[in-house]
Structure formats: C-alpha cells, structure tokens
GUKETOR-467260 format. One record per residue (C-alpha): residue number from 1; residue in three letters; x, y, z. Coordinates in steps of 0.05 Angstrom, whole numbers, plus 5000, padded with zeros to 4 digits. Layout:
REM GUKETOR-467260
n_res_u_v_w
NUM_ALA_X_Y_Z
...
REM end
This chain:
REM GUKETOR-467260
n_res_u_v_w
1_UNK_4000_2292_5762
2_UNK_4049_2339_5800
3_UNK_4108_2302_5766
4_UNK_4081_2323_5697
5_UNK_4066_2388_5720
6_UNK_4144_2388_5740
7_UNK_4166_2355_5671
8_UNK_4112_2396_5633
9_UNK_4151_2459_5667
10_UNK_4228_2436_5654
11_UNK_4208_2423_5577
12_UNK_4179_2491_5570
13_UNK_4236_2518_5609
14_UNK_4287_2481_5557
15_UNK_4252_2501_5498
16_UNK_4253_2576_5519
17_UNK_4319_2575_5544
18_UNK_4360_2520_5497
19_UNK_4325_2510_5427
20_UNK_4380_2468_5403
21_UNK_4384_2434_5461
22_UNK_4306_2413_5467
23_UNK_4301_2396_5396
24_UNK_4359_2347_5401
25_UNK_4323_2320_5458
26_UNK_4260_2313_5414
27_UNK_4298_2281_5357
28_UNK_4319_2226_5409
29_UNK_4258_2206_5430
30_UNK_4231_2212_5363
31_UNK_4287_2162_5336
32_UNK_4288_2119_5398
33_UNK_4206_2112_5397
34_UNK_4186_2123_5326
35_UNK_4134_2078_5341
36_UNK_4092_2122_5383
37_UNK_4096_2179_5332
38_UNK_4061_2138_5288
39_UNK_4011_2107_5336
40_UNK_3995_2176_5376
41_UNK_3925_2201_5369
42_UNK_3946_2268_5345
43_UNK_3928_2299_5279
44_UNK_3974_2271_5227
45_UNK_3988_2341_5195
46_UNK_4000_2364_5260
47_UNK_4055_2307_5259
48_UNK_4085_2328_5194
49_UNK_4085_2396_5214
50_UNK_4129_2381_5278
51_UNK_4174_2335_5244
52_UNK_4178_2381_5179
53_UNK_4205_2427_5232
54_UNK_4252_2385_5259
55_UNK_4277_2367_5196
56_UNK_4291_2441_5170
57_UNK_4332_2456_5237
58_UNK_4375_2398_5229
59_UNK_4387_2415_5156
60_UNK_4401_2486_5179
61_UNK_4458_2460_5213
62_UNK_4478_2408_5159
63_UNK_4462_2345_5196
64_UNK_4425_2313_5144
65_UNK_4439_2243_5173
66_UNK_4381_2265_5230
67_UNK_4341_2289_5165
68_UNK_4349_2226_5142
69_UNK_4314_2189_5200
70_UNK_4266_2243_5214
71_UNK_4232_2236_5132
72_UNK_4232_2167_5143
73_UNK_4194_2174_5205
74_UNK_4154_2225_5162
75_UNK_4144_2172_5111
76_UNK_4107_2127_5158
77_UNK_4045_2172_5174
REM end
C-alpha cells in the first residue's frame, strides 16, 4: 500500500506542478490500455467527462491526431 501511497503522491505532485506533462502521461495510458477505460467500474459520465477533458486540451494545442484516439475511446463507453 506504501508504494501507492508513493505513486498516488508523484501523480498529484505532476499534475500540480506539470499539467501538460501529466496529461500526456494520461493520454498514454489511455491509448496504450483503452481497454481498461472501458471495463473500469467508474461512472461512465465520469469517463466522458475526463476524456472530454482530455480531448479539449489536446485540441487547444492543435493535436487533433490525440483527439482523434481519445473520441474513439469516447465512442466505446
């Protein structure tokens, strides 16, 4: 439990310190797992919302070819 604690700790470290750099880290585990998006327990609008987000960051940045994974992802729930 003490190494998620750690890992918990780095994320939220990441996330205050790099946006950019945690959500490209989210976006590759997204696209490298898709799979357990889609089977995770979590609310499904709670899904959308997260990858919604994702999707209006990298299109903020014109990288639409991440968009372009992340809806189909989004397509899925």
């Amino acid at each position: 439990m003490k190494d998620f604690e750690s890992l918990k700790h780095y994320l939220d470290k990441l996330e205050e310190d790099s946006l950019d750099e945690y959500l490209r880290i989210c976006y590759n585990v997204l696209i490298s797992s898709p799979l357990d998006v889609l089977q995770n327990e979590a609310d499904e609008n709670l899904k959308a919302e997260g990858l919604n987000k994702l999707i209006h960051y990298f299109e903020s940045r014109d990288e639409f070819e991440k968009c372009v994974e992340l809806k189909k992802i989004k397509d899925l729930l």
